[in-house]
C-alpha positions in Angstrom: -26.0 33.1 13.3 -27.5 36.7 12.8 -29.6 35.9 16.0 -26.8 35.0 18.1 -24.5 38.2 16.6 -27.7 40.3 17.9 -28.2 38.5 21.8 -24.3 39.7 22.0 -24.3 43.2 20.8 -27.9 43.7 22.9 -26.1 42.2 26.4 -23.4 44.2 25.3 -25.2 47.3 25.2 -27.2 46.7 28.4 -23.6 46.2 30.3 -21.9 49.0 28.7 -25.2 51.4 29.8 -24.9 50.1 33.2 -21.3 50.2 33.6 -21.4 54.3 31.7 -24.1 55.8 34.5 -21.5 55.8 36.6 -18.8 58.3 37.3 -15.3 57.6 35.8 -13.6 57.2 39.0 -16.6 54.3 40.3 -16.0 52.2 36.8 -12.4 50.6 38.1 -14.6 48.9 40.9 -16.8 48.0 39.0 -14.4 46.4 36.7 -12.7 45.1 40.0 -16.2 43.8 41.7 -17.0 42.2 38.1 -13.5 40.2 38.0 -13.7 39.0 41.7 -17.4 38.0 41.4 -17.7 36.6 38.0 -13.6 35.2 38.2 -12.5 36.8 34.8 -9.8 38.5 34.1 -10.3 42.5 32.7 -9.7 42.1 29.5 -13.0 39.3 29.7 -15.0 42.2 30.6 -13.6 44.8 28.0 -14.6 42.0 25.2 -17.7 41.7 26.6 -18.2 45.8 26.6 -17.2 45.6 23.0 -19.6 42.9 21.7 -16.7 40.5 20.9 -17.7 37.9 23.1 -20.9 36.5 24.7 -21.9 36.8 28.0 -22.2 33.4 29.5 -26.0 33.4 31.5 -24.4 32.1 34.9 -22.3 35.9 34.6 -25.0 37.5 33.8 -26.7 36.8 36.7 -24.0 37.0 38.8 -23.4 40.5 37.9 -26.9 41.4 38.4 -26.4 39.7 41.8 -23.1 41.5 42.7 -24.8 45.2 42.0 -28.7 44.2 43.1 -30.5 45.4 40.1 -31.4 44.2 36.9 -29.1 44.6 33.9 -30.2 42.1 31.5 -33.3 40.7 30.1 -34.4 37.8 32.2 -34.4 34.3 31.4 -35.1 31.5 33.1 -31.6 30.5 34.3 -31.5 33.5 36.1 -34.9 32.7 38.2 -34.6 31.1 41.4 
């Protein structure tokens, strides 16, 4: 359990970092390019800023596909 708490709050971190290098006025697209891309809706994406919720793999990569860089530490779902 103490595992699983730490995978969220460490994705959590590594999304919120990437999404906070950003100005303020680019973060609404990227909340917007997130919700098209990954089909959540915005409040999805603020639980998963927050640590509330995990991160399914599929969304990570997806997100790392949508923006072209790597966000997340990689797993083997991710490789191609």
């Amino acid at each position: 359990m103490a595992e699983q708490t730490t995978e969220i709050r460490k994705d959590s971190v590594a999304l919120d970092d990437f999404v906070h290098r950003h100005t303020k006025n680019e973060i609404p697209i990227i909340y917007d390019k997130i919700c098209e891309g990954c089909m959540v809706p915005r409040y999805t994406i603020q639980n998963w800023l927050r640590g509330l919720a995990r991160i399914p793999e599929l969304h990570k990569c997806k997100i790392e596909e949508i923006f072209g860089e790597t966000i997340f530490d990689k797993l083997e779902t991710c490789e191609k």
